[in-house]
N, C-alpha and C positions, 0 to 999 in steps of 0.2 A: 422222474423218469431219466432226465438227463444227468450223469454223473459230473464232478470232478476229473474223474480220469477222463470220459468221453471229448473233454473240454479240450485236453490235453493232449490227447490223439490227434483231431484234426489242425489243431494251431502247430501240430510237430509235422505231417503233413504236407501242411501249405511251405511251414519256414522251409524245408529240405527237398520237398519236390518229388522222394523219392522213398517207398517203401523200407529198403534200407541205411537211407540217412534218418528217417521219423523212427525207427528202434532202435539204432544208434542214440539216440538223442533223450529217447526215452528209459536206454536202459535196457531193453525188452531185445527177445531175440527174432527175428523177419518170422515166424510161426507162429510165434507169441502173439504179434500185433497182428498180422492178417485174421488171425482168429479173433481178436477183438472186434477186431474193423466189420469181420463179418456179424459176429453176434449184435453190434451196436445198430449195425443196419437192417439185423433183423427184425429187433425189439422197436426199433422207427417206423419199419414200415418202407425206409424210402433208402435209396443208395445215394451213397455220398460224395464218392470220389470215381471215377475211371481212370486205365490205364492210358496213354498216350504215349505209345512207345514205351521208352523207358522211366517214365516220367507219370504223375498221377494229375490227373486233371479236377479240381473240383465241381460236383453239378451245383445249380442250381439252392437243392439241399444243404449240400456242402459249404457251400456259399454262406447260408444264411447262419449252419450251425456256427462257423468259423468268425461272423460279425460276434454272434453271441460270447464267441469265446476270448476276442479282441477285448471285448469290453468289460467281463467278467473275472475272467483269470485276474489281471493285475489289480482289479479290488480286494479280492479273494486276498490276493501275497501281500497286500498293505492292509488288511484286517487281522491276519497271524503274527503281522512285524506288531502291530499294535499289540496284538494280544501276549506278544513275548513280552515288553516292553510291562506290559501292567504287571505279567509274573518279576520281572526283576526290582520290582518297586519303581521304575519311574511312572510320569502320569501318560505318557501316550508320544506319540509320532508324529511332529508338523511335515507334513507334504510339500516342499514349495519349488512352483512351476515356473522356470526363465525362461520369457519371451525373448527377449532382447541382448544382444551382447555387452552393451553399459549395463543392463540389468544384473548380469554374473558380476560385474563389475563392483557394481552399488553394493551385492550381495556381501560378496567378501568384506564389504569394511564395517557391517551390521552386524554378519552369524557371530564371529569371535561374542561380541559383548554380550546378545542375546542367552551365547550357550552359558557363558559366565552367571547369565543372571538369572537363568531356570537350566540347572544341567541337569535337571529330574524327568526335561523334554528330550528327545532324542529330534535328529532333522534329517531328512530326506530329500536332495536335492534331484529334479527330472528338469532336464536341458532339451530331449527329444523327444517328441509327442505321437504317438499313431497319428493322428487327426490334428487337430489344432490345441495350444495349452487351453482354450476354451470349453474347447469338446472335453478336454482332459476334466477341466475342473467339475462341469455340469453331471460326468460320468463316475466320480467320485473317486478318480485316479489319483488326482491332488487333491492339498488342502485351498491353496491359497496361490495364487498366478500372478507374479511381477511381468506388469507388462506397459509399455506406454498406450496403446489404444485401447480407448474407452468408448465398449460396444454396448449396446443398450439391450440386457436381457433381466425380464421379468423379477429371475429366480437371484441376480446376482449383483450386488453391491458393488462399490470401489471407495477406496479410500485412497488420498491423495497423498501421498507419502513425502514428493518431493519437486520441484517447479526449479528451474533451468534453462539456462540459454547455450543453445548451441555455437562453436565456433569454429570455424578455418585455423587447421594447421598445418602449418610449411614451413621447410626448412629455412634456419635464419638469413642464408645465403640467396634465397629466392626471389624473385624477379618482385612478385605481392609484398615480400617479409615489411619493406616500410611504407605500406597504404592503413589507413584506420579504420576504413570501412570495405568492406566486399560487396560488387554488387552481382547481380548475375551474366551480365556481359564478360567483365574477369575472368569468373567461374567458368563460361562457357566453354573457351580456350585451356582447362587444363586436364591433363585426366584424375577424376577424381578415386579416390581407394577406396572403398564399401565393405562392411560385414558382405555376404553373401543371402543376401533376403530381397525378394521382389523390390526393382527400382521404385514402385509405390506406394512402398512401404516407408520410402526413405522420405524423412522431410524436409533436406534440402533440397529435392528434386522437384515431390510434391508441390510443396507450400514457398518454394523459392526461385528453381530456375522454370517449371512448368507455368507460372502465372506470368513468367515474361515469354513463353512460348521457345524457351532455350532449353539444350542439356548439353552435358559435359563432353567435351570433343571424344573423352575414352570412359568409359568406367571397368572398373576393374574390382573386382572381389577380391576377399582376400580374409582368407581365416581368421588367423590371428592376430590382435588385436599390438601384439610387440612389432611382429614383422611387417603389419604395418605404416606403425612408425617408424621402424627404421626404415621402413620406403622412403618417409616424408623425409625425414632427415637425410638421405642420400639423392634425393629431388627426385624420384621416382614415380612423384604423385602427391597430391593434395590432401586431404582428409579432413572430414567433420567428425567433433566429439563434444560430449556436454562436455559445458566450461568447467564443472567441478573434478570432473575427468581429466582435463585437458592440464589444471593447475598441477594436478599429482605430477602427471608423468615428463610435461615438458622442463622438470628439472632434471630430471639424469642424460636430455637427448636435446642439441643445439635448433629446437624449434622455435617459432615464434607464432601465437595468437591472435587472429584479427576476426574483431566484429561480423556479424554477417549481418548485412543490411541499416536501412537508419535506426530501424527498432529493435532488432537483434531478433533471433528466430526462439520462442520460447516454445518449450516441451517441458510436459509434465511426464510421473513416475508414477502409477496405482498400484495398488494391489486388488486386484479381482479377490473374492470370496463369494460363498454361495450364501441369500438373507439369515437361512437360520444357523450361521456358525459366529456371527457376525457378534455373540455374548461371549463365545468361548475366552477364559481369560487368557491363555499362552497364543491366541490368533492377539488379544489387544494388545498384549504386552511386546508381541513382537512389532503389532504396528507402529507404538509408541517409540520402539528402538529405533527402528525406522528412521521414523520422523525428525529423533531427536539428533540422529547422523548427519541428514539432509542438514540442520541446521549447525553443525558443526563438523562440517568433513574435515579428514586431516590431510594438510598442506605439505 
């Protein structure tokens, strides 16, 4: 009963707001779709949207068709890439989901060799998630989710890809630059630079300055992972990065490295998958690449 196109109506819709921004978008002309809108509503039984001014309101209905189409639609567009993919002769589409911003990171120094070593796979990288890259994975958006937190679900495996210590970087001019260990009193006094992801997500905060009941005098977000560093480098700010991360970059920028803590703060790398994909050979062979990066990243 429910179409493709109907799918595609209300997700136009909801993104626009507006009668004539969802036929804009659609293609269709504002008669065209309202005639749709009404015949779909008739053939349901139930109305799906109201007007609100100038503006469309979804009910209820609408609501619930529009979850369905959240979750449907992008399987649908990653079931056609695939199926282009087999008419061109390659073997199919790996999906793969970054959680994390050292994850895009890790990424980049693994896809180059992988594509080299199966260019018959095509890749698809998703960075932003309706919901969580979890929900992503479980809903069959992705294939495969790089992420550091390791959640415990039924349906979904992890493989360990890669284990690292986290470190303090600041500029070589800075007050820290010649201590060898960081503790959290240090830390507390400065402000520190973050990707942009809940403070509890972070595990310097987490697992370092929270277990001594401390946090950093500023925190500060900050997108991109260049600007940064050249915060740290112009003393602007602190920053934590895995050490394998940290060796790359602090050669092109006057930074300096220090320990965190007596034992160092260790984080791993997984790759989520769902149990039964966990044969596929282009999911093992990429884990293998993986892995075999973790143990020799380039310096």
């Amino acid at each position: 009963m429910i179409e493709h196109s109907h799918l595609r109506i209300i997700q136009a819709l909801h993104r626009n707001g507006t009668l004539t921004g969802a036929a804009n978008a659609l293609c269709l002309s504002q008669s065209a779709l309202s005639h749709q809108i009404g015949y779909l509503e008739k053939k349901l039984g139930v109305t799906l949207w109201k007007k609100d001014g100038r503006t469309l309101r979804l009910t209820q209905a609408g609501k619930l068709l529009l979850e369905t189409a959240e979750q449907v639609l992008p399987v649908l567009a990653q079931t056609e890439k695939t199926l282009i993919a087999y008419r061109e002769g390659r073997q199919g589409i790996l999906r793969i989901g970054v959680e994390c911003y050292p994850c895009f990171e890790w990424l980049t120094g693994v896809i180059g060799q992988f594509m080299r070593q199966l260019p018959e796979i095509d890749i698809d990288i998703v960075q932003k998630f309706q919901f969580t890259g979890l929900e992503g994975l479980l809903n069959y958006h992705i294939d495969v989710l790089l992420t550091p937190d390791w959640i415990k679900k039924d349906t979904i495996v992890y493989e360990e890809l890669a284990s690292y210590r986290l470190v303090l970087l600041v500029a070589a001019d800075h007050p820290l630059s010649g201590i060898k260990q960081l503790t959290p009193e240090l830390l507390s006094k400065e402000t520190l630079l973050t990707f942009p992801v809940p403070s509890e997500r972070l595990d310097i905060i987490a697992h370092f300055l929270a277990p001594a009941h401390l946090e950093p005098e500023k925190l500060k977000p900050v997108e991109s992972l260049d600007i940064m560093l050249q915060m740290t480098a112009l003393n602007r700010g602190v920053c934590v990065l895995p050490e394998w991360l940290a060796d790359i970059r602090i050669q092109r920028l006057p930074l300096k490295k220090i320990g965190i803590g007596n034992d160092g703060l260790l984080q791993k790398l997984y790759l989520a998958l769902r149990a039964t994909d966990q044969t596929v050979p282009y999911i093992r062979h990429f884990i293998a690449a993986g892995q075999q990066w973790a143990n020799h990243p380039p310096v």
